[in-house]
C-alpha positions as CSV (number, residue, x, y, z in Angstrom):
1,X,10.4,18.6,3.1
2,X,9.1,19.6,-0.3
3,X,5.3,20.2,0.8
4,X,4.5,22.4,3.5
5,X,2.7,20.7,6.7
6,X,-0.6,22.8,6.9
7,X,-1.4,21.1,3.7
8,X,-5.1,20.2,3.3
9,X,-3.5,17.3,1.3
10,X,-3.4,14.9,3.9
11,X,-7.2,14.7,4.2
12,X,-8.2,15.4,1.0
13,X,-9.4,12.2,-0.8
14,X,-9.0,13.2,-4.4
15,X,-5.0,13.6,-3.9
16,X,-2.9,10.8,-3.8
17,X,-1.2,11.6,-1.0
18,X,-4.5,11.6,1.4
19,X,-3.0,9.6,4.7
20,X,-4.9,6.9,6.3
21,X,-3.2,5.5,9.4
22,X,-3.9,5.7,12.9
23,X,-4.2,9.2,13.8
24,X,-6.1,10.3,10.0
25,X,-9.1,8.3,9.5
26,X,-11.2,7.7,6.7
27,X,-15.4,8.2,6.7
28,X,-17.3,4.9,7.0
29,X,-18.9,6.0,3.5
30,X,-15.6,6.8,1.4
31,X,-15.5,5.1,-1.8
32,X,-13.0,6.1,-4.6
33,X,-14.9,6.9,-7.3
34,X,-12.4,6.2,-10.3
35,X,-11.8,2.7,-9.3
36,X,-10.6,0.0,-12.0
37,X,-8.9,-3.4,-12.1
38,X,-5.1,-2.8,-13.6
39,X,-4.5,-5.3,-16.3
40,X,-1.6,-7.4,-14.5
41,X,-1.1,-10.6,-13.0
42,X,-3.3,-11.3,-10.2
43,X,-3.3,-14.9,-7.4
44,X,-6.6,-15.2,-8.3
45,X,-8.4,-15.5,-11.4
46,X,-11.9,-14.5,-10.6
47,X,-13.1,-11.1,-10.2
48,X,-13.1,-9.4,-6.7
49,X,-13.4,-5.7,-5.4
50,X,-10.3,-6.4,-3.9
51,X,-8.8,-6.2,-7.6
52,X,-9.5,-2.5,-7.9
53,X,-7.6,0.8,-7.9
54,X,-7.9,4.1,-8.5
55,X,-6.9,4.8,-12.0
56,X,-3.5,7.1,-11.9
57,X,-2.7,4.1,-9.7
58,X,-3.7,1.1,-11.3
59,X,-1.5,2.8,-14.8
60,X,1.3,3.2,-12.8
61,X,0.7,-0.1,-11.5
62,X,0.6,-1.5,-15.0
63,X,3.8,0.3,-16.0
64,X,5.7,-1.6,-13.6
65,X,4.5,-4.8,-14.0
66,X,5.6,-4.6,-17.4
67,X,9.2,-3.8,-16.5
68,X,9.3,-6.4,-13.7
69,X,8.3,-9.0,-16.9
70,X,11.2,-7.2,-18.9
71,X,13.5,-7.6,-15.9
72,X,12.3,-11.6,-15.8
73,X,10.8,-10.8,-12.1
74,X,7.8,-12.7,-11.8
75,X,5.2,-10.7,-9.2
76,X,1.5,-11.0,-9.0
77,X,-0.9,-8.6,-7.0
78,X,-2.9,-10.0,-4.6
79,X,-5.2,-7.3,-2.7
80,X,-6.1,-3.7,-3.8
81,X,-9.1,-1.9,-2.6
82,X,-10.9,-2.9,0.4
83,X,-14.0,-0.7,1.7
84,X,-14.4,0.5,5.0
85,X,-17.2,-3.1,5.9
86,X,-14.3,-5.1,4.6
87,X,-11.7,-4.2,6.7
88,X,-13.9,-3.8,9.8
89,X,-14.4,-7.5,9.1
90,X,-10.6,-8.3,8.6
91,X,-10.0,-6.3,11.9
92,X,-12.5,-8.0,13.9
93,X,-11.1,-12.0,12.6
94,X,-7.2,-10.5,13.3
95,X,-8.3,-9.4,16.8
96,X,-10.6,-13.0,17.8
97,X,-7.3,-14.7,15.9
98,X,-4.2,-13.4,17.5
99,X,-5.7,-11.0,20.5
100,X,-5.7,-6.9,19.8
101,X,-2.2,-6.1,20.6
102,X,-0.9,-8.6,18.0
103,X,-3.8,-7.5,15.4
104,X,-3.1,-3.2,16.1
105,X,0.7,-4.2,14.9
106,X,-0.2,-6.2,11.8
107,X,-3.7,-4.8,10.5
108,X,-5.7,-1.6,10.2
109,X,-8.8,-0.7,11.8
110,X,-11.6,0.6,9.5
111,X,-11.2,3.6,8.8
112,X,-7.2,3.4,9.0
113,X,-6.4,1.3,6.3
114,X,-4.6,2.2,2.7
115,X,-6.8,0.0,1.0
116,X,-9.5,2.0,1.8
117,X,-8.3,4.7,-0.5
118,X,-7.8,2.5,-3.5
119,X,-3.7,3.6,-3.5
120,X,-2.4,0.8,-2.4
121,X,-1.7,-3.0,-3.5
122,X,0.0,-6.2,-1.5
123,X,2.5,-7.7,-4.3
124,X,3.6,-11.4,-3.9
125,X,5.4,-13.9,-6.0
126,X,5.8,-17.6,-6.0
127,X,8.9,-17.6,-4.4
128,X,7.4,-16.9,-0.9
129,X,4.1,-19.5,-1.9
130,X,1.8,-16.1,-2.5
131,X,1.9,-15.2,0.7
132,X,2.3,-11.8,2.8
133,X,5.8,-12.7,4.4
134,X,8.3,-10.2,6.0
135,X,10.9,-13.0,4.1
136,X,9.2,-11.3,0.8
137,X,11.8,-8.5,1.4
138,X,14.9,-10.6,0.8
139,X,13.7,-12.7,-2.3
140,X,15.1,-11.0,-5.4
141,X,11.4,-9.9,-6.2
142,X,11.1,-8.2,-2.9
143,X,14.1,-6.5,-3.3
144,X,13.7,-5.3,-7.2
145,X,10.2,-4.3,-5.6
146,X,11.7,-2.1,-3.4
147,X,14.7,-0.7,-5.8
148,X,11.6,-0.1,-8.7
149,X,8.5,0.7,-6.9
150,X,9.3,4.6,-6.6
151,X,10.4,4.9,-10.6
152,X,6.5,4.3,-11.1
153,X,5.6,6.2,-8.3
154,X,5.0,3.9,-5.0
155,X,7.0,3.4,-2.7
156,X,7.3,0.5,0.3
157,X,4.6,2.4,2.8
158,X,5.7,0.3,6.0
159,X,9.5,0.2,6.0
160,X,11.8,-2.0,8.4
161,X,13.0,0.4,11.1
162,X,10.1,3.2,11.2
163,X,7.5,0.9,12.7
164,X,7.6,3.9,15.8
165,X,6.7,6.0,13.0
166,X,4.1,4.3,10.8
167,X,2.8,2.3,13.7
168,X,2.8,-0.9,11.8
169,X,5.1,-4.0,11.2
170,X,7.6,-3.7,8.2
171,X,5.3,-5.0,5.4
172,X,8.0,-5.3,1.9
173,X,5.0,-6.9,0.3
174,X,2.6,-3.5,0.8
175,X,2.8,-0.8,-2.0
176,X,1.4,2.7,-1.7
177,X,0.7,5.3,-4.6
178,X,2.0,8.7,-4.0
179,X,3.1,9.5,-7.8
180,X,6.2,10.0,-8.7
181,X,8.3,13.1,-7.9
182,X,6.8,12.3,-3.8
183,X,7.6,8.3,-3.9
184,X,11.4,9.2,-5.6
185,X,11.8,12.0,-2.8
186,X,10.9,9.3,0.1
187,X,12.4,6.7,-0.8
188,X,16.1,8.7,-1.9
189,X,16.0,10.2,1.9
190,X,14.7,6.9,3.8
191,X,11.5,8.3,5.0
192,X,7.7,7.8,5.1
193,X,4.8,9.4,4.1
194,X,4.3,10.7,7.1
195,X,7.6,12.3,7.6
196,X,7.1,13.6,4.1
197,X,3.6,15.6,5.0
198,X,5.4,16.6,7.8
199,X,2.3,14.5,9.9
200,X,4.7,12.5,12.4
C-alpha cells in the first residue's frame, strides 16, 4: 500500500482522501469551503446545493464527462454535496421507510456520508429511468463508468463484493474523488479506500 497507515490523511478535510464511513466521522459543522457546480449534465435543471463539489473534483468531473460525450455515453449527475442537516434528514426518512437495518445497508448516517465532503457524485443515465439502481452496473454506461472513472481520478467507492469492508451495498452509480495516481492504484488491485489507507 503506497501510503503509510498512521497518515493524518484520513481525517484531514482539505485532502482528498479524508474517509467518511462508519467508523471516521465528519463534524456536524464541516462544510467544504471551495465548493462549485461542475459544468455537466445534471437530472435536474434548477439549481440545488446538491449540485456542488469541491473544485479539484468538480474539474475532474468535467473532464470525464467530456470523454463519456466523445465515447457517445450519455450520463448525467444527479446528487453531489449534501451537508451534515441534509443527510440527517435523508437518514431519518430511510430508517421510518424501510426500518434501520435496511436503511444502515443502503444510506449514511450524518456525519458518515461522502457527500458530506463534497468528493463524491451519484451518476445516472436514461437507460436505468435516472435512477440509483444496482442494474446501473450492467448498462454500457455503468460499465464505461466503471472502466473510466479512475483515468480522471474517482473510482466506484462501494464495490460489489467488499460490502464486509465498506459497510454498504454495492452502489455502481456512487463516484468518489481520490485523484488520480490513488483511484488508478485502487481500482488496478480491486480494493477500496479503505484498504488503501490501510483503515480496514
Amino acid at each position: 500500500i503506497p501510503i503509510p497507515s498512521s497518515s493524518n490523511l484520513v481525517t484531514n478535510t482539505d485532502s482528498v482522501l479524508v474517509l467518511a464511513n462508519k467508523k471516521y466521522r465528519l463534524h456536524a459543522d464541516y462544510t467544504p469551503k471551495d465548493l462549485v457546480v461542475p459544468n455537466v449534465k445534471f437530472v435536474s435543471e434548477e439549481y440545488h446545493s446538491k449540485k456542488l463539489m469541491r473544485q479539484d473534483a468538480s474539474k475532474a468531473l468535467e473532464e470525464l464527462f467530456s470523454q463519456a460525450k466523445r465515447d457517445d455515453i450519455d450520463i448525467f449527475a444527479l446528487s453531489g454535496y449534501r451537508s451534515y442537516q441534509r443527510q440527517e434528514y435523508i437518514f431519518s426518512s430511510k430508517v421510518m421507510e424501510r426500518g434501520i437495518n435496511v436503511a444502515n445497508q443502503t444510506s449514511a448516517k450524518p456525519g458518515e456520508s461522502e457527500h458530506q465532503t463534497g468528493l463524491a457524485m451519484d451518476v445516472t443515465s436514461p437507460s436505468v429511468n435516472f435512477q440509483l439502481t444496482q442494474y446501473f452496473g450492467q448498462t454500457k454506461e455503468g460499465k464505461w463508468l466503471e472502466e473510466n472513472a479512475p483515468k480522471y481520478g474517482f473510482i466506484i467507492r462501494y464495490p460489489a463484493g467488499k460490502e464486509d469492508i465498506t459497510k454498504y451495498n454495492y452502489e455502481p452509480w456512487h463516484i468518489r474523488y481520490v485523484g488520480t495516481d490513488a483511484a488508478q492504484y485502487i481500482m488496478n488491485n480491486n480494493i477500496t479506500l479503505e484498504e488503501y489507507l490501510g483503515k480496514v
